[in-house]
C-alpha positions in Angstrom: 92.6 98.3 75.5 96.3 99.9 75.8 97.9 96.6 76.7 96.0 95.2 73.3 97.2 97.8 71.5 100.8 97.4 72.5 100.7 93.5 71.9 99.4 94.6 68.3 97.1 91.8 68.8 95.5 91.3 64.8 96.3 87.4 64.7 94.7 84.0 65.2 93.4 83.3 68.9 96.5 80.8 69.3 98.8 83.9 67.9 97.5 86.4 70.6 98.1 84.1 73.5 101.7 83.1 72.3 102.5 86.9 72.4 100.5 87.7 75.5 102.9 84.6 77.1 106.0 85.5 75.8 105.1 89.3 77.1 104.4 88.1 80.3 107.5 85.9 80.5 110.0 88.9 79.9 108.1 91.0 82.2 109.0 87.7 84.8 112.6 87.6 84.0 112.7 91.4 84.2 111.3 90.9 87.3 113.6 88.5 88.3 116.4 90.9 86.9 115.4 93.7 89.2 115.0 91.5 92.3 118.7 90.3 91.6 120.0 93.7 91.2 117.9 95.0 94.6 119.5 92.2 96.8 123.2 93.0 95.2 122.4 96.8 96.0 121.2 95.5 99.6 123.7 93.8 99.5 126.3 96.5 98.8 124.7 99.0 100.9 125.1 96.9 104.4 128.8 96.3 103.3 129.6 99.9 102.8 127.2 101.0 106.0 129.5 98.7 107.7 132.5 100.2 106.6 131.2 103.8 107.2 130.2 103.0 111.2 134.1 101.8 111.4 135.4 104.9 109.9 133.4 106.9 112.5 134.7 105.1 115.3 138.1 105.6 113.9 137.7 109.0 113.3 136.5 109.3 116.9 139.6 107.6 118.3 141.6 109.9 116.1 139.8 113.0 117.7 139.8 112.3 121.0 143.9 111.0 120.6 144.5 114.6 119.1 142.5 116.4 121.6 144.5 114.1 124.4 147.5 115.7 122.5 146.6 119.4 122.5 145.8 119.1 126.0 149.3 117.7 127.0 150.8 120.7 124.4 149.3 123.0 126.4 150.1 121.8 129.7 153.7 121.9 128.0 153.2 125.3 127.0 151.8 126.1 130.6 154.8 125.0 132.1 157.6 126.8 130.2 156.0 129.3 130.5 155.9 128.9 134.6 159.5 128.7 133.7 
C-alpha cells in the first residue's frame, strides 16, 4: 500500500506499470551506482592498507636504527667517562 502510494498510482493499467518500470529501473542503476562506488572504495581501501603496512615496517626499521644508535651513544658515553 506505501509503495502505491508513493508511485501515486491514479492512471490507466498501462500508466501504472510504465511508472512501476521506470521506478524499478532507477532503483537498478542506483544499484549499479552503489556497487561501483563499493568496489572503488574496496578498491581504495586495499591501496591505502597497503601503504599503511609499509609505513609500519618503515617506522620499525627507523626504531630499531635509532635504538641501535642510542645504544652506541651510550657505549660512547660509557667510555669517556672510563676516561
Amino acid at each position: 500500500e506505501r509503495v502505491l502510494q508513493l508511485l501515486e498510482l491514479d492512471g490507466s493499467v498501462e500508466e501504472d506499470y510504465i511508472r512501476i518500470a521506470r521506478c524499478f529501473e532507477r532503483t537498478r542503476q542506483r544499484c549499479c551506482r552503489l556497487e561501483q562506488d563499493g568496489r572503488r572504495v574496496r578498491e581504495q581501501l586495499a591501496r591505502v592498507e597497503a601503504e599503511r603496512a609499509a609505513l609500519e615496517v618503515k617506522l620499525k626499521h627507523a626504531r630499531n636504527q635509532v635504538e641501535v644508535e642510542m645504544n652506541k651513544r651510550h657505549r660512547a658515553e660509557a667510555e669517556l667517562e672510563k676516561q
